[in-house]
Structures are given as C-alpha cells and as structure tokens.
C-alpha positions, 0 to 999 in steps of 0.5 A: 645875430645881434651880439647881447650885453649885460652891464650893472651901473652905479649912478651918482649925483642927485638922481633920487626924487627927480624921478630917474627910476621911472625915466629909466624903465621907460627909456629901458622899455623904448630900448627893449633892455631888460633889468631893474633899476633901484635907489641905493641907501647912500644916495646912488641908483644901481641898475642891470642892463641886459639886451642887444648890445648897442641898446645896452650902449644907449642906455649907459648914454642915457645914465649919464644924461638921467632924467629931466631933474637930475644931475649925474656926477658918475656913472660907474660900469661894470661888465658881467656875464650876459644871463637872458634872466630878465623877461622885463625891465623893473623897479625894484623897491 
C-alpha cells in the first residue's frame, strides 16, 4: 500500500489574480490529492495536501512553479497528521 501524507503550505509571491487557486484544483484533481486551497488576506495562498505520498510530493513541486502568471517567493511546508478528511480538492473562499 501506498504510504499517504498530509502537508499545509504557505505560498508567497504574486499568486493571487493570476489564477493559482484554479491552476491548483486542477493540478491537485490530475494528482488525485485532496484538500482545499484559499487566498489569504496578506497576499499568500494557504493549502492542505492530503493523498499518495509522491502525489503530495509533486504537488509541493508545482507550489513552487505556480500558475502560468504567477510568481512564488516562498513556499513554506508544514507536516501534519494525515486525517483521510477530504473526499475532494476544493476552493475555499
């Protein structure tokens, strides 16, 4: 069995309005990774991983490439628990 993961990331630069959220479901969905994803009022995006741990792996990949208009200054990972919580991958407004 495939071991699972579970990251929350903190994504710096100018990732909102360049459609990063909307690049991320559907990069997240062609992972099959569930979570959410959602704009912070301080300019960074905040997001939960949670799947097949080389699938959460290319995720954190793509944070650090973002969306076609964007530009990451940071990405910031944190570990958690893996939960199984989410049936899907989500944004959260």
């Amino acid at each position: 069995m495939a071991s699972k993961r579970r990251v929350h990331v903190f994504i710096d630069g100018r990732v909102q309005g360049v459609f990063f959220r909307q690049y991320m479901k559907e990069a997240a969905q062609k992972e099959k990774v569930t979570g959410w994803v959602k704009n912070l009022p301080d300019g960074r995006v905040e997001a939960i991983f949670e799947g097949d741990a080389n699938a959460v792996r290319r995720m954190i990949e793509w944070c650090h490439r973002g969306s076609p208009a964007s530009r990451v200054d940071d990405v910031e990972v944190i570990e958690e628990a893996y939960t199984g919580s989410f049936n899907t991958f989500s944004i959260k407004y």
